[in-house]
N, C-alpha and C positions, 0 to 999 in steps of 0.2 A: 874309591869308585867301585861299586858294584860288578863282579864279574858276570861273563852272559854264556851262555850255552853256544856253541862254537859246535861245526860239525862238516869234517872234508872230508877229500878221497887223495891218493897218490898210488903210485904204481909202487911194488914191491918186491925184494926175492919167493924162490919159491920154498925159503929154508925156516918161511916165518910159521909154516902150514905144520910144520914135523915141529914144533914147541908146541901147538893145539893140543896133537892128539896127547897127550900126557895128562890135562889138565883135570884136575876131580869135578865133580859132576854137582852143580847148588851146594856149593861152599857158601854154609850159611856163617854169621858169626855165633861162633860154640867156643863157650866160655866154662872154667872150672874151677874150682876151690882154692883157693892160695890162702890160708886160715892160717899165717903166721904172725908178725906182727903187725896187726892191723887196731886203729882207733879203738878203744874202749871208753864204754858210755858208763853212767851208774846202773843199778839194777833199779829197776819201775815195781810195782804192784800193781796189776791190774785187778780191777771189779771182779767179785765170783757171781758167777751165770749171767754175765754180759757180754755177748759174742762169741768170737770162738777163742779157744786156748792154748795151750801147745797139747800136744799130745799125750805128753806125761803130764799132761792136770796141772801143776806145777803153780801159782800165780806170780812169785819174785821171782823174776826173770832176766836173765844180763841182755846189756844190748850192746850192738857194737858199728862200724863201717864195715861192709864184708867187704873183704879182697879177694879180686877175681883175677884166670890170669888167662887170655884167650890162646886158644888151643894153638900149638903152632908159635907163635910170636911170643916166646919167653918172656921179654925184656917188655910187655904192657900189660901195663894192670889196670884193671877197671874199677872203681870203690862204689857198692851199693849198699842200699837197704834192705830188710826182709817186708815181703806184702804177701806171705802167707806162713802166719803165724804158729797154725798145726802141727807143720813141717819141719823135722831138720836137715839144716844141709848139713850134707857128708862129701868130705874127699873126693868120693868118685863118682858125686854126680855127674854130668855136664847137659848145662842150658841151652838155647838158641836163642838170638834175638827173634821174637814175635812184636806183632801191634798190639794193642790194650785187648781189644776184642777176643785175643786169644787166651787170656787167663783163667785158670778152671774153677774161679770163684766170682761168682756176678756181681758181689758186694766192689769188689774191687772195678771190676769195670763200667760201674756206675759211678763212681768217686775219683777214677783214678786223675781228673782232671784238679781236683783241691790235692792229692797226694803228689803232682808236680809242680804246682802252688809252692809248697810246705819244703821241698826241694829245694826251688827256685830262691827261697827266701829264710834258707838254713844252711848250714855245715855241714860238707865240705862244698856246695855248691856256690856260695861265699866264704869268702876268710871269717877267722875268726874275729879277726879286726873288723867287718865289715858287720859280723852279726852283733859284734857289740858295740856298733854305731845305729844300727835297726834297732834294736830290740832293748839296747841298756848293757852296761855295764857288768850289770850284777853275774851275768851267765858266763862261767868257765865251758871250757872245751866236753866234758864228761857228762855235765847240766846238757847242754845244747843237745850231744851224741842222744841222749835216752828220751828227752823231752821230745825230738823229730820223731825217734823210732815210734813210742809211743801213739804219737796222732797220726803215724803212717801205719799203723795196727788198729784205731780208731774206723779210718776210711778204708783198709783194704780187708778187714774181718771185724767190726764192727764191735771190737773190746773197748774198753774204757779205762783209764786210768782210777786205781783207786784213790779219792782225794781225802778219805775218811784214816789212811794208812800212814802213819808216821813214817814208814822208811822211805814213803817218798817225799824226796826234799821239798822244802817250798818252790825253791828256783825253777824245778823242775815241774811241777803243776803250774808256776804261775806262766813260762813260758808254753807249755802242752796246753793251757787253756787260750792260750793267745793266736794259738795255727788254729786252733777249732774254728775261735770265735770269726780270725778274719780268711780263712781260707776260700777261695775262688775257684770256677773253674780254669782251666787254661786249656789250650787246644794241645793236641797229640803230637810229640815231635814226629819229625819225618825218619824216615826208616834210612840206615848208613848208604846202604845201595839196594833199588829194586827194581825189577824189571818185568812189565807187564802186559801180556801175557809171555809164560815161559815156552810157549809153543804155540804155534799156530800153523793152518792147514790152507793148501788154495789148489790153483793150477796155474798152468801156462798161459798167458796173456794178462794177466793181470798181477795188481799189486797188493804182498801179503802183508798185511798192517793193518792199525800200528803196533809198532814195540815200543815202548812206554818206559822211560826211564827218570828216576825218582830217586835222588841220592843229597849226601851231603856233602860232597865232594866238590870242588872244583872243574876238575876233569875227569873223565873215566874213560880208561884204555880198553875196547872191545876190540880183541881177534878173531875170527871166522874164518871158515873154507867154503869159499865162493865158487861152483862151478862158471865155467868159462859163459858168459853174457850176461849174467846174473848181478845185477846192480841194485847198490841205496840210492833210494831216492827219496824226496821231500813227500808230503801228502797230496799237492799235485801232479805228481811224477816226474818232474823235472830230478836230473842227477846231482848230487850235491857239488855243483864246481867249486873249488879251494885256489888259495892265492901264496903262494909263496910265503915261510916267515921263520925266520931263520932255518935252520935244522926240523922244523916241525909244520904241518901243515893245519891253516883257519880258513875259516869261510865270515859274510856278516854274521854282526851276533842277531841271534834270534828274538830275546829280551824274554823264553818263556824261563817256565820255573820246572819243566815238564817238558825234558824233552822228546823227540820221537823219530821212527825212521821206518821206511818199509822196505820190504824185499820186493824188484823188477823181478819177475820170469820171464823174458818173451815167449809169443807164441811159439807152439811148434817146439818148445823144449823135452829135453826127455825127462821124465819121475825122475826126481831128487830130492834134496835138500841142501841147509843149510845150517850148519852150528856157529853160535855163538857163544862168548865168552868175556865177559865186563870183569876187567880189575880196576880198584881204585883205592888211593889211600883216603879216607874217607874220618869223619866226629861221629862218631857213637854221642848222640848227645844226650843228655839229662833228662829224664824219665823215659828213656825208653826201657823195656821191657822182657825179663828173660825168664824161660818157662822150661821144663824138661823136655830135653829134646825128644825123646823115645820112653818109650819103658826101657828097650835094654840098654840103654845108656846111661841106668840111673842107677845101679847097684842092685844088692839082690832084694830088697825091697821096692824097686818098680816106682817111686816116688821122687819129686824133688822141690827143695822150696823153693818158691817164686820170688826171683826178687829184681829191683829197680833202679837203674843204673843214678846215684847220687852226684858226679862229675862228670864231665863229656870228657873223652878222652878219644885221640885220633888211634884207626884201625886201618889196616888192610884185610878186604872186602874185596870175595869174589862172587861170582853166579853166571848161571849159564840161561843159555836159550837158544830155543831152534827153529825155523821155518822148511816148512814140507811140501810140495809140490805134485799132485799126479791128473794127468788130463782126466777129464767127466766126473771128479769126484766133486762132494758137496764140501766147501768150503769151513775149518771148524778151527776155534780158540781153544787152548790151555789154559789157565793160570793155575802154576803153583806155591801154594803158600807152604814150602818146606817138605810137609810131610803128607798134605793131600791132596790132589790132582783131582780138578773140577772140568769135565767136558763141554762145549755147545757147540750145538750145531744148529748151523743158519741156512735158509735155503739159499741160492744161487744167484740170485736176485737182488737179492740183501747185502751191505755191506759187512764183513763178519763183527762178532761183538765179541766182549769180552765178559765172564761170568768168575765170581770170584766168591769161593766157600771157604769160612775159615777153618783150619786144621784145628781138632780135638788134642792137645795136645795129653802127652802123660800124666795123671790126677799128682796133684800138690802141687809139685813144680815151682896218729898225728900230731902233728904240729900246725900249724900257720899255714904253713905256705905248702899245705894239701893241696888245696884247690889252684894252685897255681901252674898246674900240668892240664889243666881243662882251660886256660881265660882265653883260647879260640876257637871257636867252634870249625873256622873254617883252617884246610892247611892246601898247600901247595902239592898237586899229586901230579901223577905223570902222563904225559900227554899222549893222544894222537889211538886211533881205532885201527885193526889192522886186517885187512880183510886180504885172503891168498886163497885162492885155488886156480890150481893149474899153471903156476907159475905169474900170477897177475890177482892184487891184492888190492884193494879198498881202504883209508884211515878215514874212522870217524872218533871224532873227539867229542866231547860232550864239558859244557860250560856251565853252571850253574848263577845264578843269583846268588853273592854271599845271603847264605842264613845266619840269621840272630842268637845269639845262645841260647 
C-alpha cells in the first residue's frame, strides 16, 4: 500500500532549539571521487570529428562505472556514468545533485531523457542477469559497461561510436546500436529532497506560504525555531491537529505527492522569523544528475565532469528554509537552487509567488549483484517535524507516495 504525506503538531522541550543552531546551512547532496575498484568496461573507439571528445583528442578511450562516495557518509557509494565526455574527473572534484536543466552542455539536456532510458534498461541499473534476459545472451559484463557509456556519450555530447574500427567488439556495436535505435524519452526523476521556495517574506496577520516539499523519502523530519504564537497551518489556515500513534505524531493522510505548509503570524506580532531545517534518509534515484558544485571546489583547474547517477541508492539529505516577517513591508519569495538565489516580489494584494532560476553551475562539470543495493527506491526514514521556540515546539511530518524506481 502506498504511503501518504502525513503532517502534525505536539508540544516539545525547549533543548530541541539549542540542536538547530549547529545545523549547516543548504546541505546539498555533494558527492566525490572514490576511483578505486570500480566496474571496468572495454575500451570504445569513437568517430573522428563527430561530436565532442575528451580533451586530450584521444579517440580509444576506457570506460568504466564511476564510484562516488557522498561527502560526510563514508560507508555509501553512488555508481555513475560520464555525460560529459571533455572532462576528466579528478580526486578532488566535488559535485552536487542539480535537475537536467542545470547541465552546462545543452546537448545533454535535450536528450537527457533517452540517456535515463539507456540506464533504466542497462547495467548496473539491472543485473547482469536481467540484461541478459533483455537483450541476449551474448553480452558479458565489460560488453554492456562500454556499449552504455558509449550511447550515453552519443546523447549527452553527441559522439558516435566508430563502427568502421575493429577494436570495437561486435557485441559492443551490436548492443550501442540497439540503445540508439530504441531509446525513449522518459521523465526526470524527482530530486532526493527539496524545498520550495527556501525563503519567503510577509507580515503579521497573515499566512507565509506555501513551502513546498518534494522528496523521495517517506518521511522527512523538519526542525524550527518558532517564536511564541507562530503556527503551521494548512493552506486554509486551519492548524494542523494530530492524533496520537505510538511514540510519534500523524494527522489524515493527505494523498498529495507535494507536500506543503505555511507559516501563521498573527496580527500585532513583532519583526521576526523563522528557520527551518528538513532531514531525511532519502533514494538518490537513477538518472539524477551531478554537476560541479563551485569552481573552487573543483581543483585548481575550476572544472568538473558531469556525471549520472547509474543505481538509486539511499542517502541522508538535508536543506534549510526560512520565513520572515516585518509589518508594512511588501511580501517577497526565495528560491534557491544551491548556488543562486532568485528574488520576487509581489504587491500586497496578491498572493506571493514563487520564481525559480536555474544556477549556472561550474563549466564541465562488479559483479551481479551490483545493482542489488538500489532494488528500492523507497526506504524507511525518520519521523516527526520539530518546531521550538520559546520553549514550545511544533512536529511536522511529511509522508510521501511510494515512488517507482
Amino acid at each position: 500500500m502506498a504511503s501518504r504525506f502525513r503532517i502534525g503538531t505536539a508540544l516539545l522541550g525547549a533543548a530541541a532549539a539549542l540542536a538547530f543552531s549547529a545545523l549547516p546551512a543548504q546541505a546539498d547532496v555533494i558527492v566525490t571521487p572514490d576511483q578505486g575498484d570500480q566496474p571496468q568496461g572495454e575500451k570504445v573507439v569513437l568517430k573522428e570529428g563527430v561530436g565532442r571528445l575528451p580533451s586530450h583528442g584521444e579517440r580509444h578511450i576506457g570506460t568504466s562505472i564511476i564510484r562516488l562516495q557522498i561527502e560526510g557518509q563514508k560507508d555509501t557509494k553512488i555508481y555513475a556514468y560520464c555525460v560529459e565526455l571533455p572532462t576528466e574527473l579528478k580526486d578532488g572534484d566535488h559535485l552536487r545533485e542539480v535537475k537536467w536543466g542545470e547541465h552546462p552542455n545543452t546537448n545533454f539536456n535535450k536528450n537527457a531523457g533517452k540517456v535515463l532510458w539507456i540506464l533504466t534498461n542497462s547495467y548496473p541499473g539491472l543485473s547482469m542477469k536481467d540484461v541478459k534476459a533483455k537483450w541476449g545472451q551474448d553480452f558479458d559484463e565489460k560488453e554492456t559497461i562500454a556499449a552504455t557509456q558509449a550511447a550515453i556519450w552519443h546523447f549527452s555530447d553527441g559522439s558516435e561510436l566508430d563502427m568502421n574500427d575493429r577494436r570495437n567488439s561486435a557485441d559492443v556495436k551490436t548492443l550501442y546500436t540497439k540503445f540508439l535505435e530504441q531509446a525513449k524519452d522518459e521523465a526526470q526523476p524527482k530530486p532526493t529532497l527539496e524545498i520550495d521556495p527556501a525563503s519567503q517574506s510577509g507580515k503579521p496577520g497573515e499566512k507565509i506560504g506555501p513551502f513546498k516539499v518534494t522528496t523521495t523519502a517517506s518521511e522527512v523530519k523538519l526542525t524550527a525555531d518558532l517564536p511564541e504564537g507562530v503556527t503551521i497551518t494548512d493552506a486554509a489556515g486551519n492548524p494542523l491537529a494530530v492524533q496520537k500513534q505510538g511514540d510519534k505524531l500523524a494527522v489524515q493522510d493527505t494523498g498529495d505527492k507535494v507536500s506543503e505548509f505555511f507559516v501563521n503570524v498573527p496580527a500585532g506580532s513583532k519583526d521576526g522569523e523563522a528557520k527551518f531545517k528538513l532531514s531525511a534518509e532519502a533514494t538518490l534515484q537513477l538518472g539524477r544528475l551531478f554537476v560541479a558544485k563551485d569552481k573552487a571546489s573543483t581543483g585548481p583547474d575550476q572544472v568538473a565532469q558531469s556525471l549520472i547517477v547509474a543505481q538509486p541508492q539511499k542517502a541522508k539529505v538535508e536543506k534549510e528554509a526560512k520565513a520572515d516577517w516585518k509589518a508594512g513591508v511588501v511580501p517577497t519569495t526565495t528560491t534557491t537552487t544551491s548556488a543562486t538565489t532568485t528574488t520576487t516580489t509581489a504587491p500586497e494584494t496578491t498572493p506571493s509567488t514563487t520564481s525559480s532560476t536555474p544556477a549556472n553551475p561550474a563549466p564541465g562539470g562488479g559483479e551481479d549483484d551490483l545493482a542489488s543495493t538500489g532494488a528500492s527506491i523507497m526506504w524507511p526514514l525518520l519521523g516527526g517535524l520539530v518546531l521550538v521556540g520559546a520553549g514550545v515546539g511544533a512536529l511536522f511530518v511529511v509522508r510521501r507516495k511510494k515512488a517507482g524506481a
